[in-house]
N, C-alpha and C positions, 0 to 999 in steps of 0.2 A: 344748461339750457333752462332749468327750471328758476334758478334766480332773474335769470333774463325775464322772463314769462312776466315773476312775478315784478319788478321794476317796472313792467311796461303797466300792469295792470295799476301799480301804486301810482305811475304818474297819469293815468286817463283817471283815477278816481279823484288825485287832487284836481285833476283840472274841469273833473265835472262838479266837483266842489264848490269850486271857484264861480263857475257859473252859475249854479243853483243860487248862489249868494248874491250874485247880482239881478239872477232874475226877480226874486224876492225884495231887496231893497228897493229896485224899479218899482214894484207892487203897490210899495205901502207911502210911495212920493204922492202927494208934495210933502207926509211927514218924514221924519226920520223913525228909525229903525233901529232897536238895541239887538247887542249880541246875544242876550237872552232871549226874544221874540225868535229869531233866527235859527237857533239852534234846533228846536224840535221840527221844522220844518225843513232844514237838510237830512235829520233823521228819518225821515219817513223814506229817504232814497238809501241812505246808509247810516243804517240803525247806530252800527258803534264810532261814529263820530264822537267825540271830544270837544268839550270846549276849548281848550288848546288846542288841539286840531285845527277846529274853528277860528281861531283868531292868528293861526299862521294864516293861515288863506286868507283871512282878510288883512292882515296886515299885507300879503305879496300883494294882493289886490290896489291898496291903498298908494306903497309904494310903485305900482303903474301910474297912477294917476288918474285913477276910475274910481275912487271914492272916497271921500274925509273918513276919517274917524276922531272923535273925540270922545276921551278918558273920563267917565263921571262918576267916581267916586269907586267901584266894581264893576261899573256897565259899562260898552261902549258904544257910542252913539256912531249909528253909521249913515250917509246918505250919499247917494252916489254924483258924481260932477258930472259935468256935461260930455264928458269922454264915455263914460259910462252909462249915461243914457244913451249917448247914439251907440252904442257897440250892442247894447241890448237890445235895441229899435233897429238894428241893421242899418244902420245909417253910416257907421265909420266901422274903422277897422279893428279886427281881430288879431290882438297881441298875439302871441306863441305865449303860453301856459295858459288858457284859456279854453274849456270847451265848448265855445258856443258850437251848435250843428252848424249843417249847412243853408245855406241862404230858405226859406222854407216858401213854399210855390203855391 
């Protein structure tokens, strides 16, 4: 029971992960946004984040189709596409791994 628990716990925090990340790339449009800007500000939710941590999530992110990233040299440049602006804006839909809340009133 206890590994169940914790599975369930490991995939709501990737998926609040996931979110945080694009709530913040949203933020900082029309520029782009490096993985290092990014990382201490998921940290403030979950201190032992990782930067691997951090960039499986945004790679899952990327491969949805919710935001580029491109490789510069040790950074990556991330900016979100137009799927991922409306998914942030509540405008379109919410993938499955994805914690956006609910519609907010």
């Amino acid at each position: 029971m206890e590994q169940v628990l914790s599975a369930v716990q490991e995939r709501k925090r990737r998926e609040q992960i996931r979110w945080l990340c694009l709530q913040h790339i949203d933020a900082a449009r029309p520029a782009q946004m490096t993985d290092a800007a990014l990382l201490p500000l998921v940290q403030t939710v979950h201190s032992i984040t990782a930067l691997r941590e951090l960039r499986r999530e945004l790679d899952y992110l990327m491969e949805c189709g919710l935001l580029t990233l491109v490789e510069d040299y040790e950074t990556w440049r991330l900016k979100l596409t137009h799927h991922g602006i409306d998914l942030v804006q509540y405008t379109g839909p919410c993938p499955p791994g994805i914690g956006r809340p609910p519609v907010p009133q």
